[in-house]
C-alpha positions in Angstrom: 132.0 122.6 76.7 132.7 123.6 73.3 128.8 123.3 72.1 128.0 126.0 74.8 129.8 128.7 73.8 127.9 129.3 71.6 124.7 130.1 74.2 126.8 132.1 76.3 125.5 135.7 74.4 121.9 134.7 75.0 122.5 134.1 78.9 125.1 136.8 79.5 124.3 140.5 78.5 126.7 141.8 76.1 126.2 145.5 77.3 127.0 145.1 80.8 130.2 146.4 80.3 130.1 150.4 80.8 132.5 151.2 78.7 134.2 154.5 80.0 137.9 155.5 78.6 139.1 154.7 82.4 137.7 151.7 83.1 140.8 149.1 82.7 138.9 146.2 83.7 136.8 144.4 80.9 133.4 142.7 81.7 133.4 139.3 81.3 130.7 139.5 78.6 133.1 141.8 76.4 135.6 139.4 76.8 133.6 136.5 75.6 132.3 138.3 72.7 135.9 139.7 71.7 137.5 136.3 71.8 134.4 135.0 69.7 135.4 136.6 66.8 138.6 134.1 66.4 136.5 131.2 66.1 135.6 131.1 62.5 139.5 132.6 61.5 141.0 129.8 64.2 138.0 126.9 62.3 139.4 127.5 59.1 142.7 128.4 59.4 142.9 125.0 61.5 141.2 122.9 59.0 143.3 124.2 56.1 146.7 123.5 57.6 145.5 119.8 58.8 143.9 118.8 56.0 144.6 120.8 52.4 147.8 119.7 51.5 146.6 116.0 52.2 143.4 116.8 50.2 145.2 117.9 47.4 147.5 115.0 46.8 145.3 112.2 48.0 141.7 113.7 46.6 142.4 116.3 43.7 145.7 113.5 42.7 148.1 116.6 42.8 151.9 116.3 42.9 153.0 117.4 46.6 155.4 119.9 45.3 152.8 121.2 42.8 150.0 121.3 46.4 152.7 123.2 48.3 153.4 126.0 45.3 149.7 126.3 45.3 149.7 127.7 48.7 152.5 129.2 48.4 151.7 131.5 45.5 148.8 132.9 47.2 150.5 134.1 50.1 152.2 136.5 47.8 148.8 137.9 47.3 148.9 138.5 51.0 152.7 140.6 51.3 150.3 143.0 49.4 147.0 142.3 50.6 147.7 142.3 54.7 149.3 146.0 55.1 147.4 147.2 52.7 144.1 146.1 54.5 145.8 147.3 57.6 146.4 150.3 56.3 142.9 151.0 54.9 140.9 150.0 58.7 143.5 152.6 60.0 141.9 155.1 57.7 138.2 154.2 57.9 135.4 156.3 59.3 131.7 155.1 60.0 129.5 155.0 62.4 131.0 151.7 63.3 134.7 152.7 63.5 137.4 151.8 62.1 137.5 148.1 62.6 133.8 146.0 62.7 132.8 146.9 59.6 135.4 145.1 57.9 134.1 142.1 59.8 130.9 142.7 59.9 130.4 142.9 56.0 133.7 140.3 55.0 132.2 137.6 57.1 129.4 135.6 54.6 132.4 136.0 51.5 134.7 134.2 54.0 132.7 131.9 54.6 131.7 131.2 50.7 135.1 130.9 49.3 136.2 128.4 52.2 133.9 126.1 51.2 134.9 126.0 47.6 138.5 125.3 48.4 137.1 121.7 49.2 135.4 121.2 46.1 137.1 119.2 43.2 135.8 120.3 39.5 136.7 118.6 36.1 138.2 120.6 33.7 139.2 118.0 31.2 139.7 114.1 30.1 143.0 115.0 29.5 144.8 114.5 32.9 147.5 116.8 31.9 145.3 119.5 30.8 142.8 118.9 33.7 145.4 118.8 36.8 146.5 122.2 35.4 142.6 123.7 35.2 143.1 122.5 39.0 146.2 124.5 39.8 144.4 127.4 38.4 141.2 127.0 40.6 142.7 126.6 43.5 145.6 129.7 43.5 142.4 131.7 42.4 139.9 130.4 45.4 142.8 130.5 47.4 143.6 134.2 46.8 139.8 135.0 47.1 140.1 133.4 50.6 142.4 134.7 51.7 141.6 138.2 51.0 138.0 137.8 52.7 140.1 136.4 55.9 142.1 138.9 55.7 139.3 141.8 55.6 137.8 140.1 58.8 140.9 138.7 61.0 143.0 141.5 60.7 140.3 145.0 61.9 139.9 142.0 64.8 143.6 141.5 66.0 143.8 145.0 65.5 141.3 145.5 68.4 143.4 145.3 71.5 144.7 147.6 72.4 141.5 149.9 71.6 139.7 147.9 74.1 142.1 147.8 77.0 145.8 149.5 77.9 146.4 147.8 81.0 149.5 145.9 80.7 147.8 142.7 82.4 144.5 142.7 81.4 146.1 142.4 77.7 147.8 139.2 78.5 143.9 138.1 79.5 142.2 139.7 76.8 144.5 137.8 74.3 143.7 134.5 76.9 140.3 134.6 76.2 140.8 135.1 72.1 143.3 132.6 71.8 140.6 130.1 73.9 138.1 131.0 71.5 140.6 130.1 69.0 142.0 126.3 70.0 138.6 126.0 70.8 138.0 126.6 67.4 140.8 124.2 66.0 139.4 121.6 68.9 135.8 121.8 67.0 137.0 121.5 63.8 138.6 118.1 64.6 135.5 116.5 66.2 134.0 117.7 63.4 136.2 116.4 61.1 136.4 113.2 63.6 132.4 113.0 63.1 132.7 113.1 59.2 135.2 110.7 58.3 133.4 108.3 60.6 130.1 108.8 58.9 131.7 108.9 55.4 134.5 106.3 55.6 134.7 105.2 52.0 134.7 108.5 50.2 137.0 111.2 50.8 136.1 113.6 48.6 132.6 113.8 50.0 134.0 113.9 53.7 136.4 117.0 52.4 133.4 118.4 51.2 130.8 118.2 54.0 134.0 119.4 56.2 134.3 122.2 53.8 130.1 123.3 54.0 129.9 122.6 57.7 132.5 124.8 59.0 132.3 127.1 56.6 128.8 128.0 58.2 130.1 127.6 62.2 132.7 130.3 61.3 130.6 132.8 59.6 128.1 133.0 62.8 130.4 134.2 65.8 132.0 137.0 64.1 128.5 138.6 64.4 128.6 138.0 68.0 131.9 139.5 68.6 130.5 142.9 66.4 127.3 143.5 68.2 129.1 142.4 71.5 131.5 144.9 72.0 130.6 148.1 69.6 130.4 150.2 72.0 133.5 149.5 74.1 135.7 149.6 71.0 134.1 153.0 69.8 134.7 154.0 73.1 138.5 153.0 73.4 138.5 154.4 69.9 137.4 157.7 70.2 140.2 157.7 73.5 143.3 155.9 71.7 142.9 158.4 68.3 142.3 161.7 70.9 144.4 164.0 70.1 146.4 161.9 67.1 148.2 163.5 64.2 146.5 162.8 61.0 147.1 159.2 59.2 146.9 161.2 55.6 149.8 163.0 56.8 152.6 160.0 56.4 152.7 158.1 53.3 152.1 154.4 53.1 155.7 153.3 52.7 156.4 155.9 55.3 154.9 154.3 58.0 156.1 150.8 57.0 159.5 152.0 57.6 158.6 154.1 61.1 157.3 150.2 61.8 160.1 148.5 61.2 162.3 150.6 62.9 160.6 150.2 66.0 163.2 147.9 67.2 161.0 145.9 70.0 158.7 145.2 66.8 160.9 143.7 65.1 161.6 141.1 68.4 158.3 140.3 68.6 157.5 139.2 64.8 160.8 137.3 64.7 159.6 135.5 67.7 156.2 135.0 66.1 157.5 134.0 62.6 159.8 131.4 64.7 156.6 130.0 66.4 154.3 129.8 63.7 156.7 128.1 61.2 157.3 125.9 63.7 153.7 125.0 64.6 152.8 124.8 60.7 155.5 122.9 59.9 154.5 120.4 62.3 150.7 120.3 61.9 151.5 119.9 57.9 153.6 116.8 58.5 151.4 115.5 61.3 149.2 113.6 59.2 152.2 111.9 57.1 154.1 110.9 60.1 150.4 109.5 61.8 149.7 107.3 59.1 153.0 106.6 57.3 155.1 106.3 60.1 153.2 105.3 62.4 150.9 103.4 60.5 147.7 104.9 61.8 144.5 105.7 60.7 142.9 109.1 59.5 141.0 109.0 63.4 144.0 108.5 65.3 145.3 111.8 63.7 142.5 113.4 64.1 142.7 112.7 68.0 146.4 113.7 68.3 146.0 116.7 67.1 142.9 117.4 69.3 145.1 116.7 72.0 147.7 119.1 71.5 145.3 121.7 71.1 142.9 120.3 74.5 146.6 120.4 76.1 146.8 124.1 74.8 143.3 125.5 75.9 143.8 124.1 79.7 147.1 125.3 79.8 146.6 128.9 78.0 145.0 130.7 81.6 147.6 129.0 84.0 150.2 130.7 81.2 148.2 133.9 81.8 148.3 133.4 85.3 152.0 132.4 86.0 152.5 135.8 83.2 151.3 137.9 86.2 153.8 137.1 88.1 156.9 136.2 86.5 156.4 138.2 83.5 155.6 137.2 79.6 159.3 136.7 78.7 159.8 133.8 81.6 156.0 132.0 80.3 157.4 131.9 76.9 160.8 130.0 77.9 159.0 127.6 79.7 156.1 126.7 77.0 159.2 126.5 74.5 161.6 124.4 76.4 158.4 122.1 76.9 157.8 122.0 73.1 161.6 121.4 71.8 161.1 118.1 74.5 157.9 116.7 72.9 159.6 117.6 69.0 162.7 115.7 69.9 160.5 112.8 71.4 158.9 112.8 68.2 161.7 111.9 66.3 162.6 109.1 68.0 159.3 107.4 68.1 159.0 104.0 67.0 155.7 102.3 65.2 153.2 101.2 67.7 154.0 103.4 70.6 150.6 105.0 70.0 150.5 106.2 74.0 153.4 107.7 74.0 152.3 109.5 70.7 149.1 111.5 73.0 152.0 111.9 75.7 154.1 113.9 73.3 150.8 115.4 71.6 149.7 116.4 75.2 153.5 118.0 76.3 153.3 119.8 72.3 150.3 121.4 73.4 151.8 123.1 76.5 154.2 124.9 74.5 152.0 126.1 71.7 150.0 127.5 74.1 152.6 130.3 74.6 153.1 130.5 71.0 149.3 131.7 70.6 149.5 133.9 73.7 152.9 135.7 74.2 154.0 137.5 71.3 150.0 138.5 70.5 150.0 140.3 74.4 153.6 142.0 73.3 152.2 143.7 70.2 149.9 146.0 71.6 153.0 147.3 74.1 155.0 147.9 70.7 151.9 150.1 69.7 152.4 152.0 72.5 156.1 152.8 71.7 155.3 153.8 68.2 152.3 155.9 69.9 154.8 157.7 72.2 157.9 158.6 69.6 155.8 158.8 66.4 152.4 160.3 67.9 150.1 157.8 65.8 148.0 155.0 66.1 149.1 152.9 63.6 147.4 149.0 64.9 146.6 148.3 61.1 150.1 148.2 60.1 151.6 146.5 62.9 148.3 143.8 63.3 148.9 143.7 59.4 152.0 142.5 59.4 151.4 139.7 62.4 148.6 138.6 60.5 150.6 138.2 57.3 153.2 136.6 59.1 150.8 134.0 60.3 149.3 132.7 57.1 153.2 133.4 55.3 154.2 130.8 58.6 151.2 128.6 57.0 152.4 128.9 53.4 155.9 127.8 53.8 155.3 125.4 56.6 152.9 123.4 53.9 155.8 124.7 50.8 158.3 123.0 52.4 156.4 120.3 53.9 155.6 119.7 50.0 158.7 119.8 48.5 160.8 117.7 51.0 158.1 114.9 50.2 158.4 115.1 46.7 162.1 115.1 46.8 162.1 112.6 49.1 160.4 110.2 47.0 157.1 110.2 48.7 154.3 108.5 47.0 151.1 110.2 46.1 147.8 108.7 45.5 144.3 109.2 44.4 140.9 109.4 45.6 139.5 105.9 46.4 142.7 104.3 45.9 145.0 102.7 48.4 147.9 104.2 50.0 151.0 103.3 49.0 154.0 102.1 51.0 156.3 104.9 51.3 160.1 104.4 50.8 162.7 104.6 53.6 163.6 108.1 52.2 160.2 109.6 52.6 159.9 108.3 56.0 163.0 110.1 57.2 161.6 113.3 55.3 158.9 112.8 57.5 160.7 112.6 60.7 162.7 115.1 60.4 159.9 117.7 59.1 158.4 116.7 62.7 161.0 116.9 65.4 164.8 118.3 64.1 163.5 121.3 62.1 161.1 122.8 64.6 163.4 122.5 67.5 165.7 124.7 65.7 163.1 127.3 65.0 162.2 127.5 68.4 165.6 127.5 69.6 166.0 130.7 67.3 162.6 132.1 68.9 163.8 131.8 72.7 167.2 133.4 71.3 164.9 136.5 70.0 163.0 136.6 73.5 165.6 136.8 75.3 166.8 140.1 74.0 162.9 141.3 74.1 163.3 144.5 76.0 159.2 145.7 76.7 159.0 144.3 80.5 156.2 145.4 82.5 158.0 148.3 83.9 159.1 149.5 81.1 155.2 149.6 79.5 154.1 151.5 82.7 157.0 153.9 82.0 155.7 154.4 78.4 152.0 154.5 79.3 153.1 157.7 81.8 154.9 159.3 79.3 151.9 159.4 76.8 149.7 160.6 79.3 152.0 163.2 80.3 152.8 164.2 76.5 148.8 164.1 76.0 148.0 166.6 78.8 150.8 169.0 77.6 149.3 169.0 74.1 145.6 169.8 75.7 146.9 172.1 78.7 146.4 176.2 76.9 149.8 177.8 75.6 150.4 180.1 78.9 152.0 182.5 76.5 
């Protein structure tokens, strides 16, 4: 299923969709092609949070707290580099818009700097001297990636509401991006499946063929998402800047604050926030409590985390369905209270209950579902708010700040993740070399990384969504006021 995505532009017409400012319903072929271009962000995002901070303790031979700064430290690249970027797409003009030809020219650097994240130079015979030439590699690949992701992923979230403002077509727009996307993180485990069972006995080549392989499957989509739906964004464009006051006219700092005092905003990235360091915490620790806990192989983490995210994609259009009718608020409750079940389960699990592992994987996977899709269909109804008391379009910096929030969710998740295993006396080893037992103290870290800690984030996430005040009737009601405020500004001055 996952192979044949990638056939769907040559058998479905990417044009098909007439794209006039009133036409609220998206073809399916714009659809397709939009949620294409979160495959390669969703590949490698996926792959990093599995796999890097296990790669740099058990291949490179870093300390975890040392692996977890690492990742850490280039996120503060990204408090700059996010807004910034989001700021900058706001502002540019070409014949492409504002947005694809940040992707369409950031996607082969993305793709380069990925790949050398996986590789594993030698700096010196000294191991003191060498480990540190690796610290300094890797925060400076790592800041090289994630700018290029940033110049790609962010123009794209930023895309929504330019290609649709029907309240419910949103919620499906962001269904189809977000099965793109664990669609993406479900390839990149069979890939990574594939490799280690090809390459058993040497991990640093299996890191590194993981690295090159979906390095290239993520470059090639975003060029199907660019050329797929050009001319409905420039379209939607053209209609959401119409009659705009001009970006040059607010400062940079002054539209950060106009942001943050949108008060529904600031609802919908604690809910994120809450989410995401709740799913990165977990996925981080996964492969620790598979194999230390559980005493697993490499494999049978692989295939737990493919089924949480399997669970995920089946579940994410019934979520878009039930959103229909009981609105995006109710979905999110019930994917959450689904999620703090499996967390607590995992807790509790004993060594060689391996089926009730995929049961709890499986139940995860309903819940993190709604994490991907509810507070990405809010956003786009915050927008609109700004739109109506401000008078700008301003998707950069509100898309900027999501995005930010998402690999800031990755950096701590793996931080933390890091330093509770080092404090805990966790054991590191080397490439080639056997794994060490682990003492009691490590695997308690372990369990509680997985099950205690994320329940209370989510708990904190339902308490923000519950005070969420954008319902459906409420977005109509703003949507009518900015179409009423638009004609007045058009309509002649009778005087």
């Amino acid at each position: 299923m996952i192979l044949a995505i990638f056939w769907i532009p040559f058998m479905i017409d990417a044009a098909a969709d007439t794209p006039t400012p009133k036409d609220e319903k998206l073809s399916l072929s714009t659809k397709l092609a939009y949620g294409a271009g979160d495959l390669g962000p969703a590949i490698t995002a996926n792959i990093l949070s599995s796999f890097l901070l296990i790669f740099f303790t058990n291949v490179a031979g870093l300390s975890p707290g040392i692996a977890g700064s690492i990742l850490l430290i280039s996120k503060i690249w990204d408090a700059i580099n996010d807004p910034f970027v989001g700021m900058l797409s706001d502002r540019t003009k070409s014949r492409w818009g504002r947005r694809l030809p940040w992707i369409l020219w950031g996607a082969i650097p993305f793709g380069i700097f990925f790949f050398l994240q996986w590789i594993v130079p030698r700096f010196s015979d000294n191991p003191t001297t060498n480990q540190w030439g690796l610290v300094a590699y890797y925060i400076a690949i790592s800041i090289l990636f994630n700018t290029f992701y940033t110049c790609v992923n962010l123009p794209y979230t930023a895309l929504t509401p330019e290609l649709t403002q029907n309240y419910d077509e949103r919620t499906s727009l962001t269904s189809f991006r977000f099965a793109f996307s664990i669609s993406g993180s479900i390839l990149s485990l069979m890939i990574a499946l594939a490799i280690f069972a090809l390459v058993p006995n040497d991990s640093g080549r299996q890191y590194l063929l993981l690295g090159g392989a979906c390095a290239v499957i993520a470059v090639l989509p975003l060029y199907w998402c660019v050329f797929g739906i050009r001319r409905r964004v420039l379209t939607g464009e053209a209609l959401c800047l119409d009659n705009e006051t001009n970006h040059d006219s607010i400062s940079y700092l002054d539209q950060l604050k106009i942001a943050f005092s949108n008060r529904p905003f600031l609802y919908v990235i604690g809910i994120y926030l809450c989410s995401w360091l709740a799913v990165q915490n977990t996925v981080s620790v996964i492969p620790y409590f598979v194999k230390n806990w559980m005493g697993l192989t490499d494999q049978d983490f692989t295939k737990t985390v493919i089924a949480v995210q399997v669970a995920a994609l089946l579940m994410l259009f019934v979520w878009s369905a039930v959103s229909k009718r009981v609105g995006k608020k109710a979905v999110y409750f019930m994917g959450m209270s689904l999620w703090i079940m499996a967390e607590i389960g995992l807790f509790f699990l004993q060594p060689g209950q391996t089926v009730l592992l995929y049961v709890l994987a499986v139940l995860a996977g309903f819940g993190v579902s709604t994490a991907y899709l509810i507070p990405w269909s809010m956003l786009p109804d915050v927008i609109e708010l700004d739109e109506l008391q401000t008078g700008q379009r301003r998707e950069g910096v509100f898309y900027g700040f999501m995005v930010l929030l998402q690999k800031v969710a990755l950096a701590i998740g793996l931080f933390l993740v890091g330093i509770t295993l080092q404090n805990s006396g966790f054991m590191k080893s080397g490439s080639g070399q056997p794994d060490p037992v682990q003492p009691a103290s490590a695997l308690f870290a372990i369990r509680l990384l997985i099950g205690p800690i994320p329940t209370v984030l989510l708990l904190l996430g339902l308490v923000l969504a519950y005070f969420y005040p954008i319902t459906r009737e409420v977005h109509a009601e703003i949507l009518l006021k900015l179409r009423e405020k638009k004609e007045m500004e058009r309509s002649p001055d009778p005087q």
